[in-house]
N, C-alpha and C positions, 0 to 999 in steps of 0.2 A: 791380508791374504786374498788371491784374485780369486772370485768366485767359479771359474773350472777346478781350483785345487778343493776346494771344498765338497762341491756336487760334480765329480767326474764323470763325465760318461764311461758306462760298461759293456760287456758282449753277454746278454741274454737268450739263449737257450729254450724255444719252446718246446713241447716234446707230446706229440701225440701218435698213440698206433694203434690201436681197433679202437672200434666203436662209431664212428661213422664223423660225420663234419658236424655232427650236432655235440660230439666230444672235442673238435677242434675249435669251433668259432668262439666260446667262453674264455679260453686260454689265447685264440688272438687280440681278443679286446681287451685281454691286459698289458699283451703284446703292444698294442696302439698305443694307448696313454703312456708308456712308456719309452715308444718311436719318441711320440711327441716332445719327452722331454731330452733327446738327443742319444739315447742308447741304443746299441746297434742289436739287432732285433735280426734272430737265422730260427729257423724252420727243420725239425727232427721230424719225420713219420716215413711211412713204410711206403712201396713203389706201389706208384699208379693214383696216389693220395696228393700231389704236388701240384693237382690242379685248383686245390684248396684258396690255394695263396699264390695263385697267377691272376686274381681277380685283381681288379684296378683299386678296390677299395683296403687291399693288403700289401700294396707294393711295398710297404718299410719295411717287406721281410726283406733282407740283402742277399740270403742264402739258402739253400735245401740242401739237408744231407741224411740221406736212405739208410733205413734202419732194417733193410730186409723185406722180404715178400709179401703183401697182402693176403688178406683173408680170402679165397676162393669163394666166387657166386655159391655152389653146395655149399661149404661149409656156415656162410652166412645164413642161407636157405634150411640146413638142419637149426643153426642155433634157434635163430627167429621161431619157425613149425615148435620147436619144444618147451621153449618160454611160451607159446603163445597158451599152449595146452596145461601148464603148470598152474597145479592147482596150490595156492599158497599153505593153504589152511593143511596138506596132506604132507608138508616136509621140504625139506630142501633136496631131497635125494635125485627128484627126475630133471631138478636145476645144474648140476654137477656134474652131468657132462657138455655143460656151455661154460662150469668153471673151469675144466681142465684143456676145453680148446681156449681161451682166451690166456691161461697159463702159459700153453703151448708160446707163442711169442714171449717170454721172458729171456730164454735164451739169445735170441736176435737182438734183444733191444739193449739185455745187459751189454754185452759185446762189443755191440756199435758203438754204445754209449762210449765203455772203453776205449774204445778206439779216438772217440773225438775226444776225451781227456788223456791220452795218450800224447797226443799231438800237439806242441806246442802251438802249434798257426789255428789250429782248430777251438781248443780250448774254452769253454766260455766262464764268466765269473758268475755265472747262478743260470740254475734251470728250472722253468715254469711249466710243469706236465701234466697231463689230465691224469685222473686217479687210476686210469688201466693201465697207464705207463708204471707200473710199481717196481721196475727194475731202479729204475731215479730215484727211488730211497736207498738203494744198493750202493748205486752212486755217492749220495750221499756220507751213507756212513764211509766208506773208503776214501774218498777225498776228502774230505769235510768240507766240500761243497754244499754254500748254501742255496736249499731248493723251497719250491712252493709244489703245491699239489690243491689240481681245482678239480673241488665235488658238485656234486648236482645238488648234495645234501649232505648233511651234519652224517660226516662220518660213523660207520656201524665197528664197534670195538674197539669205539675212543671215546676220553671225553665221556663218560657214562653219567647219567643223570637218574636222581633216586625216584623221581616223582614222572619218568616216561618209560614206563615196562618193557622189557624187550628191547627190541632192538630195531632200529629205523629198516623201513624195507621187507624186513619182515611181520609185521605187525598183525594181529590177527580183529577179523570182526572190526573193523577201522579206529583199533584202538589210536590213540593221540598222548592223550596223559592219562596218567592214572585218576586227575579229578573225576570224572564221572565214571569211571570205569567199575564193575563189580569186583571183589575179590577176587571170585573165583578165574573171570577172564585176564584180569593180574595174573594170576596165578599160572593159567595157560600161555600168556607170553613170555613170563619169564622164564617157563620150562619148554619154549617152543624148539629146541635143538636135541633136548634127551632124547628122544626116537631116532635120530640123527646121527647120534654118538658114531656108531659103526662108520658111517659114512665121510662124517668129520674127521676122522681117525685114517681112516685110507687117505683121503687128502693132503694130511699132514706127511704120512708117508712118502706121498706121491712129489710134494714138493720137496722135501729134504732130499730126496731120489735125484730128482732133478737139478737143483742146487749143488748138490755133490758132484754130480757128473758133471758139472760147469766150474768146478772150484772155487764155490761157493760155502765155506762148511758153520757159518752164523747162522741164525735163523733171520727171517724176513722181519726186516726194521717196524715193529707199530708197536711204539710207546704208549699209555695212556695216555698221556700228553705229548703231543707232537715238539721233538726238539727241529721242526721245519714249519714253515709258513702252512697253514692249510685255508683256501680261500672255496668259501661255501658259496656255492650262483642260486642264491636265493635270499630273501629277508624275512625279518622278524614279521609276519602278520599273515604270509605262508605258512614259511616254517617255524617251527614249535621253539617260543622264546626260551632260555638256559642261562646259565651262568657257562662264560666261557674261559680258556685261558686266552694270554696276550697272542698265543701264537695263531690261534682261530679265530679269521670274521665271515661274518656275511657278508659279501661284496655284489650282489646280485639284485637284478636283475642286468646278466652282464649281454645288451643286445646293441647289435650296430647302431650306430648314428642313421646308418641310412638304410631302405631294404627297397628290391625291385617296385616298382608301380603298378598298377592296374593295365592287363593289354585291353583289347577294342573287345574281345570277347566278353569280360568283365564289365566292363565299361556299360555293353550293349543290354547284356543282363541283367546290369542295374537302372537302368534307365526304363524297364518294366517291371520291378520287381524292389516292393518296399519295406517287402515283412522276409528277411530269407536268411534261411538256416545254415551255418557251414559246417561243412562235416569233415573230420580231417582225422583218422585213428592210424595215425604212423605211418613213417614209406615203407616198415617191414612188415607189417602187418597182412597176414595173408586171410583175406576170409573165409569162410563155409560159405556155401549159398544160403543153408539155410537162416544164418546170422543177417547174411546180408538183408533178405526178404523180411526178418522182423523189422528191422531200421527203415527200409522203404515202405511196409506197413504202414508203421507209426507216423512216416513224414507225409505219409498220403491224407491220412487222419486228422495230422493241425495242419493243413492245409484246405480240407474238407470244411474245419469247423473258421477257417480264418483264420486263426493263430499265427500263420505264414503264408507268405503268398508265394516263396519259391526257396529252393534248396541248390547247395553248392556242395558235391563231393569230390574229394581228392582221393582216388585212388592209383596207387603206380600200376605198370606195365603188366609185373608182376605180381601183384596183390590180386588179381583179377584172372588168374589162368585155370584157380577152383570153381570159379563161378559159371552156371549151369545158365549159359544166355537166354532160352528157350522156355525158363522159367515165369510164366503168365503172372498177372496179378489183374485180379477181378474188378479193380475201381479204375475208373476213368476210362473207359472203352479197351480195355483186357490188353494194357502197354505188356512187351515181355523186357523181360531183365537187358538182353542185349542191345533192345531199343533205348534204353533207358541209356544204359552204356556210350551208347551212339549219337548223345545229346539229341533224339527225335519227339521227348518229349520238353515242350514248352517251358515249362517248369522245373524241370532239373537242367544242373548243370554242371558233367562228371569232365572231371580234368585228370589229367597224369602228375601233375607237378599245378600248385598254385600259390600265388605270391600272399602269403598265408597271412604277412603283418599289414600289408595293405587293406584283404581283405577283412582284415578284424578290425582296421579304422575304419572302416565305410560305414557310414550312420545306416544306410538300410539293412545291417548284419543286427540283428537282435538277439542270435541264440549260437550256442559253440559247442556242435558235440566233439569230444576230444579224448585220446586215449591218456591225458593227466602226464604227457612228458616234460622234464621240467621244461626244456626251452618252449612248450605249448605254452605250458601254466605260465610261467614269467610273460610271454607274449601275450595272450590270454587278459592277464592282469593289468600290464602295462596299458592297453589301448582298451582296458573298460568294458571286457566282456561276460557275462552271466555263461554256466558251462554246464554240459551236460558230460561225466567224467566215467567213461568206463576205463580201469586199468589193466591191462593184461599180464605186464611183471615189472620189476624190480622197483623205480623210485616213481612209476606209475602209481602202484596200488598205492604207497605213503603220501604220492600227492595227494590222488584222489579223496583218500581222509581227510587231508590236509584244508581241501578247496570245500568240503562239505563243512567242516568245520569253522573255516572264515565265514560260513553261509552265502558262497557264492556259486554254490553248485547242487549239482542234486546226483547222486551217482546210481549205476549199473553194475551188476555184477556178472560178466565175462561169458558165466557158463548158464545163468538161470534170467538173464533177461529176457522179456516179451517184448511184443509190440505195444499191449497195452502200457507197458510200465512208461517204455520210453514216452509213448503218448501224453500218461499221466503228466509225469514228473515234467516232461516239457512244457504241459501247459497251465503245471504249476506257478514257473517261472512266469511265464509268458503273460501271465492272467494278472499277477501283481503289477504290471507296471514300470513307470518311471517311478512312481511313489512305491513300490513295496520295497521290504528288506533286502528280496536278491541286490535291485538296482540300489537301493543305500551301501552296501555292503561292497558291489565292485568298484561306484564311486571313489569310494573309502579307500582300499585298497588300492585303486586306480591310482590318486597321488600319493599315496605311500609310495608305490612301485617308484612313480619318477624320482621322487629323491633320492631311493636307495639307489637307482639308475648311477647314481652320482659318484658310488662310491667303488669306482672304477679306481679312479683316482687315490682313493682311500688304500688300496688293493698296491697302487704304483709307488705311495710313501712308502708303504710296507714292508715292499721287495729293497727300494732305496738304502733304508735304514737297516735292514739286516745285510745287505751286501758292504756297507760299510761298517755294520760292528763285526763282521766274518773276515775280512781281510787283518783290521788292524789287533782283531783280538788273539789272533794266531800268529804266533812266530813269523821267520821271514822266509822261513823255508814251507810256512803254509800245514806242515804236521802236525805241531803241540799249542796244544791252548792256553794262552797267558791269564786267562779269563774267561770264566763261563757268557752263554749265550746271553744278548739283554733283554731279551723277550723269553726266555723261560724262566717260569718260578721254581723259587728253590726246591720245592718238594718234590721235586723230578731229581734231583740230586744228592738226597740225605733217603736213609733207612725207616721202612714205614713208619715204624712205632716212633721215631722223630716227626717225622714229617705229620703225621697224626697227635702226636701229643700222647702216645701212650703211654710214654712211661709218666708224666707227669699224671696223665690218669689215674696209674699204677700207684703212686705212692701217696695221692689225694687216699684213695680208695684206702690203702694201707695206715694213712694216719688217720681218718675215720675208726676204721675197727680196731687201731691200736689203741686207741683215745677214751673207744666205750669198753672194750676188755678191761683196760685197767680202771674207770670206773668202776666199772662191774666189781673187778677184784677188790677192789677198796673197800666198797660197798658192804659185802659180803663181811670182810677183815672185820669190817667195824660194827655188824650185826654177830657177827661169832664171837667177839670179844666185849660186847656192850656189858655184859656183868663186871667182868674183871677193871671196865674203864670205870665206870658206875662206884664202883669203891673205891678205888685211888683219887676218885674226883671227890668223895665226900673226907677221903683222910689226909688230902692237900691242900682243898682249898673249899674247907665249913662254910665261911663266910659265902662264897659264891655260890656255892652250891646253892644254900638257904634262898640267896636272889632267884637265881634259876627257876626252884622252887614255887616262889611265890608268882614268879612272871608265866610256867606254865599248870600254875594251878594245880603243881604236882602233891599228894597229897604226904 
């Protein structure tokens, strides 16, 4: 058999639409290893997002095709302002209205999606979509189109694990596992949604509402086990090891082979500058002034005691329209914020955009304050960096745990940080060494990441072999299943009390108490009758009896 009839190339389907290019690049570089092995490779996301994958280093995409309007600047600008203010530990309530605009786009994408499996020229044989895209399980179940879905992390209301409380994302006090955890703070994660209920409840509403009025009248596809590929951009020594099904891996760190370089400004920078701190808290991140003057505080401080000799901050265009230029600071000849801004001091060095993986290889980078995004923390990790982790929401705050826990970080909390702490904590770090745990610890980590790096490809087998057991295990007309999936376990297909073994529980249990009842009865029978047997034993059989007698020294 000639080896194209065996490994066919297919039309693979990428599918991103909010969430910015930090949701898209994960799902191109699976995209790539999979160019690579000759499969034709199109592009799904919404207008004004196409610039994604006009870069040089994405050309295998062959095609785009628009799945509707983009996010509006406000509406990104309210989401961003009200995650940034959420306080985790108080609910998910003032999160939910950035669930129900991100919901908003269901309708568009379902649609489209439709539309391109509508179309026979269009058509693709499997679709790889970030986790916002969740009309692609809709898809799914209505074609039985096989898809993949890439998380930043171990999915929340899947896959549940007895021994990590609660639930990823939402975590409370930076719970991880239950091993060190108290009772009682167990006990607060697993109940961290009852206050909620009302709120969870409208939601439910809101989508069935929605759905309905789409002609949609299922509810939204999430099995406890995913009968679709689910690929996690993160690894075990991150994120918190499990027992998985076949249909979930960790496939991450999933980052380009290649990223921009150092320009002359950098360059120039580093060529005075040995000890220097980079600062990088998200391009949506909008600060206070007052936040901002803690962090410049602190960086004034290890640079006063040596700890650093210079600082690198990225802030956007827009991250910067809160901030009070005018704002003085007392060290070093009374610099104001704006000057700072304005790279006039020596020693700082504030950019709009910086080529973030470059500068996390540059040996004169020692320290990484970072708002714990996965694509930070995988870069982060990848090129060997110690971090300083404040979270502001969703897979933030779980990294942040996460990065403290590896012991390669030291975190901030959002609303009750100082300058002192930052100080502290930084030059906690800073103080150990090449020789202390920080730097043993990202080492460590360090080459874990490259190999997991590897498992791109791990990710490209994966999609391979279920696009081939999906075609040939369904009919020819593509509707009835001749055969279940070969990547789901059976207990995704059989009734709990089977798939648990309850009934075999059941009747262990039953023949147990059936086993001592009737001891018991017996028992009983033959202590209420012992006179009656006592006499028949000595008028049937004398002789024995007398033995008996004499063997228990009965008198």
């Amino acid at each position: 058999m000639e080896e194209s009839s065996v490994h066919p190339p297919r039309k693979i389907l990428l599918v991103v639409t909010t969430g910015g290019f930090t949701h898209a690049a994960p799902v191109l570089e699976i995209g790539r290893a999979l160019a690579s092995r000759g499969h034709k490779i199109e592009f799904a996301t919404l207008e004004g997002q196409e610039h994604w994958v006009a870069k040089h280093e994405y050309s295998f995409v062959t095609e785009v095709h628009f799945l509707g309007p983009s996010p509006t600047k406000e509406q990104l600008d309210g989401h961003y302002r009200r995650m940034q203010q959420w306080d985790i530990s108080k609910g998910i309530g003032q999160a939910m209205e950035s669930k129900y605009l991100w919901d908003s786009w269901w309708p568009k994408t379902y649609h489209g999606l439709k539309a391109i499996m509508n179309d026979s020229t269009t058509r693709p044989d499997m679709m790889i979509a970030d986790f916002f895209a969740e009309a692609v399980t809709d898809i799914h179940v209505e074609y039985k189109l096989p898809i993949a879905m890439v998380t930043p992390n171990m999915p929340a209301f899947m896959m549940p694990c007895s021994y990590i409380p609660g639930q990823p994302g939402f975590q409370l006090e930076g719970t991880t596992t239950s091993e060190h955890a108290s009772l009682w703070l167990r006990i607060r994660n697993e109940l961290f949604f009852l206050p909620d209920l009302p709120a969870i409840l409208e939601m439910f509403r809101r989508t069935k509402k929605m759905r309905n009025e789409n002609g949609v009248t299922r509810p939204p596809h999430k099995p406890v086990k995913p009968d679709y590929l689910v690929f996690v951009n993160s690894f075990f020594g991150l994120e918190i090891p499990r027992d998985l099904p076949p249909t979930c891996a960790p496939v991450g760190p999933l980052l380009s082979p290649t990223y921009p370089p150092l320009d002359i400004l950098y360059e120039t920078f580093f060529e005075s500058h040995k000890k220097v701190l980079y600062i990088a808290l998200g391009t949506h991140i909008v600060l206070q002034t007052k936040d901002t003057v803690k962090i410049v505080e602190g960086v004034f401080r290890l640079m006063e005691e040596g700890f650093i000799d210079g600082a690198i901050w990225a802030i956007a265009e827009h991250g910067r329209r809160d901030l009070s230029r005018d704002r003085t600071f007392h060290r070093d000849s009374g610099f104001s914020l704006g000057q700072l801004l304005d790279n006039s001091h020596s020693h700082f060095l504030f950019s709009t955009f910086a080529p973030q993986r470059a500068i996390l290889d540059h040996k004169s980078v020692v320290l990484y304050f970072t708002h714990g995004g996965g694509s930070s923390a995988n870069e982060a990790l990848y090129h060997g960096m110690p971090m300083i982790s404040m979270g502001f929401f969703a897979d933030q705050i779980a990294n942040t745990a996460r990065l403290v826990e590896a012991g390669v970080a030291e975190s901030l909390n959002k609303f009750r940080f100082t300058s002192d702490e930052l100080y502290a904590k930084a030059k906690q770090i800073l103080q150990a060494g090449d020789k202390g745990s920080y730097q043993r610890n990202v080492l460590r980590l360090k080459r874990i990441a490259h190999v997991a790096a590897r498992r791109k490809e791990h990710a490209a087998d994966l999609v391979e072999e279920v696009l081939y057991d999906n075609e040939l295990r369904l009919d020819d007309m593509g509707t009835c299943e001749l055969r279940p999936m070969h990547l789901q376990t059976a207990d995704m297909r059989m009734p709990a009390y089977k798939a648990k073994n309850w009934d075999l529980y059941a009747i262990g249990v039953l023949s147990i108490v059936g086993f001592v009842g009737l001891s018991g009865l017996t028992g009983r029978l033959v202590w209420s009758r012992r006179n009656w047997m006592s006499t028949n034993l000595r008028a049937t059989a004398p002789d024995s009896w007398s033995w008996l007698k004499a063997w228990f020294e009965i008198p």
